[in-house]
N, C-alpha and C positions, 0 to 999 in steps of 0.2 A: 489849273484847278481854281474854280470861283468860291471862294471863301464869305461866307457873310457875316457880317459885323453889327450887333443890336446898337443903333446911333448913341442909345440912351447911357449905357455901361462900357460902349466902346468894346465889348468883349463878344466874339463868336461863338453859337451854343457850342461846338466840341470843345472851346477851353472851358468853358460853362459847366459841362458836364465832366470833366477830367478833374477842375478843381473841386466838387462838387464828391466827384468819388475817392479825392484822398483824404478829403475831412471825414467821412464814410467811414475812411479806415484810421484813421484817428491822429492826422496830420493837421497841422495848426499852423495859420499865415497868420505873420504880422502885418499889421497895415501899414504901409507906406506916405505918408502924410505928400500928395502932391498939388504944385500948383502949376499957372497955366505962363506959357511963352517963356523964353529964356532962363527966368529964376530960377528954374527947375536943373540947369546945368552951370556946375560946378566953375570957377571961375578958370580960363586955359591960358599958358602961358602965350606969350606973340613971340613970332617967328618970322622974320623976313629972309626969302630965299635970294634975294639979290645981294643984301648984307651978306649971307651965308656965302656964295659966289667969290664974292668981292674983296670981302676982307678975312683976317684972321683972326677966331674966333677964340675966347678963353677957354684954357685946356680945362679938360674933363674932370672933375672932380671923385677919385676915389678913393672909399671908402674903406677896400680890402684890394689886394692886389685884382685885379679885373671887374672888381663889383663897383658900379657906380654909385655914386650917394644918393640917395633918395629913391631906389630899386626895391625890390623885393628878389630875396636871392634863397640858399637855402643850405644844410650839410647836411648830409646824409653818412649812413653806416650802420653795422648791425649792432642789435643793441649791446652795449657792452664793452662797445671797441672803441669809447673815450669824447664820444662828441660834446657831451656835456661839459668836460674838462678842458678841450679844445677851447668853446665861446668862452668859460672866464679866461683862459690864458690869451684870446683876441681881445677880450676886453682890458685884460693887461696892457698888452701893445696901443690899444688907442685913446686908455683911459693917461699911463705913467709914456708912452711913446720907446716901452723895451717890450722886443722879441724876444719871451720866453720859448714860445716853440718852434721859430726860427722860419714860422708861416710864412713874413713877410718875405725873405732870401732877400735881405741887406735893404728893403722899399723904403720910405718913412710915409707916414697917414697922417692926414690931421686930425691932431688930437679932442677928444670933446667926454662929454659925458656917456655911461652905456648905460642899459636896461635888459635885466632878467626876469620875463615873465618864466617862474620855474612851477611850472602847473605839471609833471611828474614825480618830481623829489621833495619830502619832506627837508623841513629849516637841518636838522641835524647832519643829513648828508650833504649841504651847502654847506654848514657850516666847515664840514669837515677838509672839503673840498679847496674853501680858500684858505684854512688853515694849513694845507699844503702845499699851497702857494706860496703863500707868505713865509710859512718855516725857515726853507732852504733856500728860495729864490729869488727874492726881494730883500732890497736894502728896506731901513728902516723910512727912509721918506719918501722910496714906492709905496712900501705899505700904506701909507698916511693919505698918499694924492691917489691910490687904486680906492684905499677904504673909503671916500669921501667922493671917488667918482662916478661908481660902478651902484646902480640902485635894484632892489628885487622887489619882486613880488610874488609871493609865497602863494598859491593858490591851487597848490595839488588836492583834490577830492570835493572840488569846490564847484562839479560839473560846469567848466565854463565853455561859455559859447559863442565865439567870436561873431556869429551871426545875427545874435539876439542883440536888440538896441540900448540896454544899460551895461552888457558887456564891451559891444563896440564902443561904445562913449567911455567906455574902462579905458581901453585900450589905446583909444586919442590921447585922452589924456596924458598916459605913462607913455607915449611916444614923443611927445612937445618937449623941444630941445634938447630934444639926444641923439647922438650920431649915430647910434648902434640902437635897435633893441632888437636882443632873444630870444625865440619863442620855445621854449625848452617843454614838449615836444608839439606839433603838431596835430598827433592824432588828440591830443589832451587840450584843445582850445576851441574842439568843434565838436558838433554832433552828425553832419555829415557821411555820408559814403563816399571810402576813399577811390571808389573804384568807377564810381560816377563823374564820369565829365562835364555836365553841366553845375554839378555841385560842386567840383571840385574847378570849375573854371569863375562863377561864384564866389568862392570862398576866396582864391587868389585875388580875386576882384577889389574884394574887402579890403585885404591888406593892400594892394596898391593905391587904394583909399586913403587910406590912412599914412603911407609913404605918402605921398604927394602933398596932401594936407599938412603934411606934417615937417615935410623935409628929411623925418627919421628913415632911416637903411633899417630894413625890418628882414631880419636871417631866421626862419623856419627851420627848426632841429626834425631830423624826418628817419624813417628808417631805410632799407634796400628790400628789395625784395629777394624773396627764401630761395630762389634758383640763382642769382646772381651772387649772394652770399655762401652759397654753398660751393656753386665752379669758381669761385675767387676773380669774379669778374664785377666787382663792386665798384669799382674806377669809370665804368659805364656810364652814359650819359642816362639809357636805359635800367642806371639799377634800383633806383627808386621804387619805392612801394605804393601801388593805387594807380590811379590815372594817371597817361602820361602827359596830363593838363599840369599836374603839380612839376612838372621838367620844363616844358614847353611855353607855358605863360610865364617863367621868373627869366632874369637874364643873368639866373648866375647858379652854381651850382658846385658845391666841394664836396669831398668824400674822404671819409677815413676808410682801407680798408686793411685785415691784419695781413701780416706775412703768411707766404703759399709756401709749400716746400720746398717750390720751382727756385723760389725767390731766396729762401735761405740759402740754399744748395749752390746759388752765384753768388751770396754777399758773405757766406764761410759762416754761415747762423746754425748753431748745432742746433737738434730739437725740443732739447729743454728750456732753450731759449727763444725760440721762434716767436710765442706770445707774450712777446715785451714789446714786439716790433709792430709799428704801424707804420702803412703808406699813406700820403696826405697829399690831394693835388686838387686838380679844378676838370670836372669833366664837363661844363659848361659856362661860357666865358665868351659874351657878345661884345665887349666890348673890350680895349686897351692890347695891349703886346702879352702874349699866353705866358701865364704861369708856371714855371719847370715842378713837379712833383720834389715831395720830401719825403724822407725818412726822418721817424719819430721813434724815438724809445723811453717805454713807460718808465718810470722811477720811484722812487716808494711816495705814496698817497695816490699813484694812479697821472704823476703828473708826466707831461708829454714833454720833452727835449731834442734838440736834434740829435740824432745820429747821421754820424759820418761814414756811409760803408764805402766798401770798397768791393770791386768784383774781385773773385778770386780767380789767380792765373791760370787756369784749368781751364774758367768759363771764357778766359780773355782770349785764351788762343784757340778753343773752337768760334767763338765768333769771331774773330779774325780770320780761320780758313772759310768760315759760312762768305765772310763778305769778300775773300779772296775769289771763292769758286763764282758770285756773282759777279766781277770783274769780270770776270774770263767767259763768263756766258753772253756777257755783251761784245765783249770782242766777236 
């Protein structure tokens, strides 16, 4: 198909008339300020493949167990089931270098400063949040080097739009020299369709902008989606909400999801207890040695711990005859 191009605006009447019918319907472009040859691209790091061949290379810098530094990664789970709880207590571990929630399973992370863009939660539920932190689980000179290392920014109902160019230049900014930052949630930092993949390949865009730029590790708080949270299949690579651009462009991906009854029923969890328990693992993971899944159990202020279960002997000897009778079917 022969497309033609007006020399003068570089643009073809069907984009012509496409952009043309969404300002029509009351869509609005920023202008892009461009200029001409090389300038116009961002400066790229150098690579030699023979070096790469040849010698050995300094190990991979991570950030969280399988998430590289300077990535865009993401947690998901449905609302309510602790994610927000979750990033201050990662922020624990990389801001004081202790596993509150036991995410890391024995790792160590280099330590640095974090950032909480918390554009869903008003200051009182933060504050309450690290208040339950700090209560029962920090010494007194964690609290001191968490309180001074961990920075937020309060910006719930403050329509922000990581798109728009005074909120992107927000966002630089509060990423410059920090090893971590938050984006507590997602759907609360764009104006976007989550279900559009050019937008939502776009939007990912941005933030690997601003990783790169930045060197900051930038974690998207995000939800599951309603069929996946309902068949307790939120551990999926797939359980994400929106496009599956938001799974597929990051190279990293966690999930809280609660306990099933399947699940209590093997770990001896009655059901007045079951919703204390959260599973927490990595259902996408491009890079380093795979992450084993954890058990978390809420505690008062909502705060997340390990739990140590155990299968119960009922569940141990029918999986034992299950993988007994596979034995024997390969015989």
């Amino acid at each position: 198909m022969t497309i033609t191009v007006d020399p003068k605006t570089g643009y073809s009447p069907e984009l012509k008339a496409r952009v043309e019918a969404e300002i029509a319907r009351g869509k609005t472009f920023e202008p892009i300020a461009a200029t001409d040859g090389d300038d116009a691209i961002p400066p790229r790091p150098k690579f030699d493949p023979l070096d790469a061949l040849e010698n050995d290379q300094p190990p991979i810098d991570f950030a969280l167990p399988g998430l590289m530094a300077g990535s865009v990664g993401s947690i998901i789970s449905p609302g309510g089931a602790g994610k927000s709880l979750l990033a201050l207590e990662l922020s624990v571990l990389i801001t004081t270098g202790f596993d509150l929630s036991g995410f890391a399973a024995g790792g160590t992370y280099k330590r640095g400063s974090v950032g909480v863009v918390a554009a869903e939660d008003p200051v009182p539920a933060i504050a309450d949040r690290m208040r339950a932190i700090g209560k029962n689980h920090l010494t007194p000179e964690q609290r001191q080097t968490f309180g001074r290392s961990v920075f937020f920014e309060p910006v719930a109902g403050m329509k922000v739009n990581i798109m728009q160019r005074k909120w992107f230049n927000f966002f630089m900014r509060f990423a410059e020299g920090k090893r971590i930052v938050f984006l507590d949630t997602l759907r609360c930092i764009h104006l976007l369709e989550e279900n559009d993949s050019g937008q939502m390949a776009d939007l990912i865009g941005t933030m690997w902008m601003i990783a790169k730029q930045t060197g900051c590790t930038l974690i998207f708080l995000h939800h599951t989606n309603k069929s996946s949270a309902m068949s307790g299949q939120g551990g999926e690579q797939q359980a994400s909400r929106g496009s599956s651009v938001l799974t597929d462009n990051i190279r990293w991906q966690a999930f809280l999801a609660g306990c099933t009854k399947a699940e209590a029923k093997e770990h001896g969890i009655d059901e007045a207890r079951r919703r204390f328990f959260v599973k927490v693992g990595i259902s996408k993971q491009n890079f380093g040695v795979p992450a084993p899944e954890v058990w978390m159990r809420r505690v008062d202020g909502g705060v997340l711990v390990p739990a140590h279960l155990k299968v119960t002997s009922s569940v141990a000897r029918a999986k034992g005859k299950q993988q007994e009778g596979v034995k024997n079917d390969e015989v």
